[in-house]
N, C-alpha and C positions, 0 to 999 in steps of 0.2 A: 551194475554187474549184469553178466548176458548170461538167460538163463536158457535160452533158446538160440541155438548159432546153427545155421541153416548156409551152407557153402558149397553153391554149384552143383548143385541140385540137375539134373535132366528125367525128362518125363516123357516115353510114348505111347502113345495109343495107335496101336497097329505100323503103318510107316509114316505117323505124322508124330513130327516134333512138339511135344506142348508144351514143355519146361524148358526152357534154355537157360541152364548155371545161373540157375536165381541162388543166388545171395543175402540173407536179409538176416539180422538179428532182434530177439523182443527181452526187453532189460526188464529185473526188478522194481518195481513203482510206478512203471512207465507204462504208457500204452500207443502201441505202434499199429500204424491204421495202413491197410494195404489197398489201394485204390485202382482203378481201370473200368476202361468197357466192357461190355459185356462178351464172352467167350474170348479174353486175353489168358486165360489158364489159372483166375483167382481161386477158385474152388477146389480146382484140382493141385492147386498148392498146399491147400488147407488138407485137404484125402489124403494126399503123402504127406504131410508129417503124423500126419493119426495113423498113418502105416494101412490106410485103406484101396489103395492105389501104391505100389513097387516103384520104386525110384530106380534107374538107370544107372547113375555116376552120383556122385557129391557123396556129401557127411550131413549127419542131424544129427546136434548134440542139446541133450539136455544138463543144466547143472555140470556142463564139463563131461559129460559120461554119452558116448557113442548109442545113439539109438534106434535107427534109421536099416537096421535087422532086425528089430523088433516089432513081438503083434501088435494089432491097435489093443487088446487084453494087457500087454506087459508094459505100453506108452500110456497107459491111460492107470497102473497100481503105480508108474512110477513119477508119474504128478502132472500129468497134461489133461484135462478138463477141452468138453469139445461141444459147439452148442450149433447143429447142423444149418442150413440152409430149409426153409421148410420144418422148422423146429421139432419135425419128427417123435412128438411125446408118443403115449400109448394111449390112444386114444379110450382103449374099453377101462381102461384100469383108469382107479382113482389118481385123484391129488396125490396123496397122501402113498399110494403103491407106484408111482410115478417118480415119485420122488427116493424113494427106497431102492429103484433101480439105481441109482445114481450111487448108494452103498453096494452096489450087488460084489464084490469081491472085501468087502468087511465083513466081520464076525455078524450072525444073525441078529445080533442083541445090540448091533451100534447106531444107535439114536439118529433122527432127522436132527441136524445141529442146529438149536432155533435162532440160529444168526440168520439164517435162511427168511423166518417169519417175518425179521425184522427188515430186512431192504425187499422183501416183497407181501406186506400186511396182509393182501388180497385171499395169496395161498392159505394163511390158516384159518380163514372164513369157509373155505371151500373142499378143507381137505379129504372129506367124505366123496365129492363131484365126482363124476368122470372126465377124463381129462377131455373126449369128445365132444364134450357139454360145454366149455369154459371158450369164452371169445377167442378172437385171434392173440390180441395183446397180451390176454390170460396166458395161453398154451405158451405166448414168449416166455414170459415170466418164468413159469414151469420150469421150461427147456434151459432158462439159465440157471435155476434152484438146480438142477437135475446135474446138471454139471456142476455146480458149486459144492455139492452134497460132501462130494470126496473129500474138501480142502485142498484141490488141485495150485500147481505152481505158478503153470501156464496156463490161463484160460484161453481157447479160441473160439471168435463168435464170426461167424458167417451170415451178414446181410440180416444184424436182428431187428431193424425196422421195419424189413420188408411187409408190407399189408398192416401195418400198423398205427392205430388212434394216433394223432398228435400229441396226447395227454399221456401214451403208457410211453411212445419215445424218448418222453423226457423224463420220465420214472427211469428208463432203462439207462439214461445215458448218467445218471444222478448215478445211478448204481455204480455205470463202469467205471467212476472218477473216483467213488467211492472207493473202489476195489483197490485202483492202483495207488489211490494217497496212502494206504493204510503200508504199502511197500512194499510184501512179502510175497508178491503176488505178479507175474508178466501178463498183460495182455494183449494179446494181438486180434486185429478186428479188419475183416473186409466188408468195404460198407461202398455202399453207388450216393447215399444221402450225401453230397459234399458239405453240407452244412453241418450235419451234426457228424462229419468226421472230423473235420476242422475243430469242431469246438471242442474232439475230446485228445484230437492228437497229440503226445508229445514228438513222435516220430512219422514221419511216413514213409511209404513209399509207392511209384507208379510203376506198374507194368501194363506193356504192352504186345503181342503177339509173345506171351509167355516169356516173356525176358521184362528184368528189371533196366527202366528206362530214367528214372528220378528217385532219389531219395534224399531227405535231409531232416531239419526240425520244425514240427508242426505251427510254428510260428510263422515260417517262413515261407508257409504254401502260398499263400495271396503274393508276395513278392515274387516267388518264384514261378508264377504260372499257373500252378496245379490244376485251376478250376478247370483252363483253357486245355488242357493234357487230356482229361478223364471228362470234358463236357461230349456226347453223342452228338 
């Protein structure tokens, strides 16, 4: 099931073209990995659907339901989870006040869900910290709890290995397999790591100069090229 349908899509910044009628859908259980060089327009694919960057032309729908008018405020109460590039915590604030942004449109009294504690241990060792204090790999962590807090539908993760231990990468990628076996759950992920995209794709897709250039089943990236499409 497409919990996220994303069709033709255009995106400007000033009179340059960066979106051109990207197309791409992210299914329940699934995790669809979005791949390219660097400045093909991946990020700023990820900014419009969180409604942080104005689309042009296309449709974004969530669960079937038109969203792509809406604020990143009313895309994110209504089940889109978003874990930025530069993982963007608060650095002065705790674990623990870090993580309760991530309820901040829940009732005051709605609990840190300690499913959180359990795919990331570290956090409730720490949750007193400031999140400035806490390594790179940590503040990933965070930044994915932070987003998960909601029980979002769609999670979107942007480059979460980026500056990352070899050791929390593979914590992180344990997680996202995690995430999507359990079903209820879409994830979409732009990642430059070809290795551990591959390992977690079930879908992918390549763009290039802002347009969608390859998509198929993550199986079939080695057969089909992919390495050779997104290698700099």
């Amino acid at each position: 099931m497409s919990m996220l349908s994303v069709k033709n899509i255009n995106q400007y910044y000033g009179g340059s073209h960066i979106l051109r009628d990207v197309s791409i859908e992210a299914q329940l259980g699934k995790v669809t990995v979005i791949l390219g060089r660097n400045g093909v327009g991946k990020t700023t694919l990820l900014k419009s659907l969180m409604g942080l960057v104005p689309i042009k032309t296309g449709s974004i729908e969530l669960d079937g339901k038109p969203i792509h008018k809406a604020t990143p405020y009313e895309r994110a109460r209504a089940g889109m989870g978003f874990v930025p590039q530069g993982r963007e915590i608060f650095g002065r604030l705790t674990v623990e006040e870090n993580l309760l942004m991530g309820l901040a449109y829940k009732s005051a009294s709605t609990p840190i869900p300690p499913e959180l504690f359990e795919l990331f241990p570290v956090l409730q060792q720490m949750l007193g910290r400031r999140g400035g204090d806490l390594s790179g790999g940590q503040q990933q962590q965070l930044a994915i709890a932070r987003a998960l807090a909601a029980q979002p539908r769609v999670l979107i993760l942007d480059e979460p290995t980026e500056g990352i231990q070899p050791s929390i990468i593979k914590d992180i990628g344990r997680v996202i397999r995690m995430l999507a076996d359990r079903g209820d759950m879409a994830i979409l992920l732009v990642e430059q790591y070809y290795d551990f995209a591959q390992e977690l794709a079930d879908h992918y897709v390549v763009m290039e100069r802002g347009a969608v250039v390859a998509k198929g089943l993550g199986k079939d990236m080695e057969a089909n090229g992919v390495r050779r499409l997104v290698a700099i």
